[in-house]
C-alpha positions as CSV (number, residue, x, y, z in Angstrom):
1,X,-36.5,20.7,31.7
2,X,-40.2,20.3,32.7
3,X,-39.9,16.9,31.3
4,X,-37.5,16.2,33.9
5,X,-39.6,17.8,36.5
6,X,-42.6,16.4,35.7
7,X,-41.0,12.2,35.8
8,X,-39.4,13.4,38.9
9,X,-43.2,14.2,40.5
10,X,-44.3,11.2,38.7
11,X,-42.2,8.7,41.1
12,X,-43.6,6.6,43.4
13,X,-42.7,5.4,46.6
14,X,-42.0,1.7,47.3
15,X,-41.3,0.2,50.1
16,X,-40.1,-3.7,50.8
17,X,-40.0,-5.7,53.7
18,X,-37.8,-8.7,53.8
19,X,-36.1,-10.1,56.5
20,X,-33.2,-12.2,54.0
21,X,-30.5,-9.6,52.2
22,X,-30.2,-11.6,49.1
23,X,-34.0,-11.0,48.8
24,X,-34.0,-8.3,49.7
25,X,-31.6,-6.5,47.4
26,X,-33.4,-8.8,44.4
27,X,-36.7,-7.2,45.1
28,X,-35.1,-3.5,45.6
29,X,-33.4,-4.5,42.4
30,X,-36.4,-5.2,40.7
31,X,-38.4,-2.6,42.3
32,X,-35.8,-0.1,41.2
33,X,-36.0,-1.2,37.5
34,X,-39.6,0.4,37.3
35,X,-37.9,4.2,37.9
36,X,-40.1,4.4,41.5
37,X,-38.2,5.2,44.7
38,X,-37.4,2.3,46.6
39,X,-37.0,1.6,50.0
40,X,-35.9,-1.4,51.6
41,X,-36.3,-2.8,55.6
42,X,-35.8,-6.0,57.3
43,X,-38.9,-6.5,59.7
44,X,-42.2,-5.9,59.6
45,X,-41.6,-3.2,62.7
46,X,-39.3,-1.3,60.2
47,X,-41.6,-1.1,58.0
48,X,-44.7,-0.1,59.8
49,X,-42.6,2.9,61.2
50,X,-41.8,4.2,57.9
51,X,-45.1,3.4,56.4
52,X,-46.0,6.0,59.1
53,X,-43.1,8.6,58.7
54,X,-43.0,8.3,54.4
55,X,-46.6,6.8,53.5
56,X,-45.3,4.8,50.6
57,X,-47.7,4.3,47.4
58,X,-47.2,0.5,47.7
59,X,-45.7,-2.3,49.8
60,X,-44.4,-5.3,49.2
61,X,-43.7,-7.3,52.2
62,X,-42.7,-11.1,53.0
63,X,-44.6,-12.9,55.9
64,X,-42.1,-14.7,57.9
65,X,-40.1,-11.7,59.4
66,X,-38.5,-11.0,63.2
67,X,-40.1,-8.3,65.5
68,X,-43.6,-8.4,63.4
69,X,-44.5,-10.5,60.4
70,X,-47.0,-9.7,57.1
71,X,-49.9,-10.0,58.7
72,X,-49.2,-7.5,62.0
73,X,-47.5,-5.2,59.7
74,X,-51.0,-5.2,57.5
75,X,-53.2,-5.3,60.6
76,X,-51.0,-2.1,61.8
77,X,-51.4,-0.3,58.4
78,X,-54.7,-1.0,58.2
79,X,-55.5,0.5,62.3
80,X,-54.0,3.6,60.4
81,X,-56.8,3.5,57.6
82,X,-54.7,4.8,54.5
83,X,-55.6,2.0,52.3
84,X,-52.3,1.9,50.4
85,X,-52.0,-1.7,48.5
86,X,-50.1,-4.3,50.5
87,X,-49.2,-6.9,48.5
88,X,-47.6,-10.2,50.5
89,X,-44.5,-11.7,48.7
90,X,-44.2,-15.4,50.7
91,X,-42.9,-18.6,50.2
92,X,-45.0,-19.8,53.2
93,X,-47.9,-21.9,51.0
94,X,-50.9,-19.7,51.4
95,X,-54.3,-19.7,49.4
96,X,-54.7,-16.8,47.5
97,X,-57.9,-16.2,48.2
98,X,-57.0,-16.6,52.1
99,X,-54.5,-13.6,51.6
100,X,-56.9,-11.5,49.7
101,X,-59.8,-11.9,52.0
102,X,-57.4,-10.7,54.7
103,X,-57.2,-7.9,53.3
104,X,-53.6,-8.2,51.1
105,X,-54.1,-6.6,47.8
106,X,-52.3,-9.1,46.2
107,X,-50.0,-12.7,46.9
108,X,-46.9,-13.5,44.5
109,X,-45.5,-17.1,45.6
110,X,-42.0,-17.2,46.3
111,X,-40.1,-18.1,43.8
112,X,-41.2,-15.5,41.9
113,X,-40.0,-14.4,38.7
114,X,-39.2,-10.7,38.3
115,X,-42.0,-10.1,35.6
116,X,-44.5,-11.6,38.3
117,X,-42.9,-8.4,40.8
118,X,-43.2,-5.7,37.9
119,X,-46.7,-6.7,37.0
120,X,-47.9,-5.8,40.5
121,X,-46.4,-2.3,40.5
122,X,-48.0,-2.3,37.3
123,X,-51.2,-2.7,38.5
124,X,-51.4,-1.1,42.1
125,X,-49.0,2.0,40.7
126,X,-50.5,2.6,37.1
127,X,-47.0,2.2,35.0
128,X,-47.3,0.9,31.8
């Protein structure tokens, strides 16, 4: 029963923000796959609320979104100083380095494969 317990404690929280369904159920779906809880919203404003309410261990978020895209959503995460990794999921063309020196954790080009998703939760979350 600890066992249980103790894989239960060891969940994460993840949270995606993708304005497209289809997306957005793939990248829950994927997410989901790692045993973490996942959470999924459709804006950037969505998400920035329950980054607030739930502090999630990491986010995943695209940059093209209604209400308030990647970059707000990161600017209003980082006004709130928690430092949890924000890693920006976009098929918009950016530099890498660009993203990272704004202050993403990490960028995975859309189309993505799902390995290329894991691999981040992987490294910002500790799973094997």
């Amino acid at each position: 029963m600890s066992d249980i317990v103790s894989k239960i404690d060891d969940r994460k929280k993840i949270l995606v923000a993708e304005d497209r369904e289809s997306l957005r159920d793939l990248m829950r779906s994927i997410c989901e796959s790692t045993g973490h809880d996942v959470y999924a919203v459709e804006n950037g404003a969505q998400a920035l609320d329950f980054y607030v309410q739930c502090q999630p261990d990491l986010i995943l978020t695209d940059f093209k979104m209604p209400q308030m895209d990647g970059i707000q959503l990161l600017e209003g995460i980082q006004q709130r100083g928690n430092g949890v990794p924000v890693v920006l999921v976009s098929g918009s063309g950016f530099n890498r380095h660009e993203i990272i020196s704004r202050g993403f954790a990490d960028y995975v080009a859309k189309p993505y494969k799902p390995s290329q998703i894991t691999e981040c939760i992987e490294k910002y979350l500790g799973d094997k």
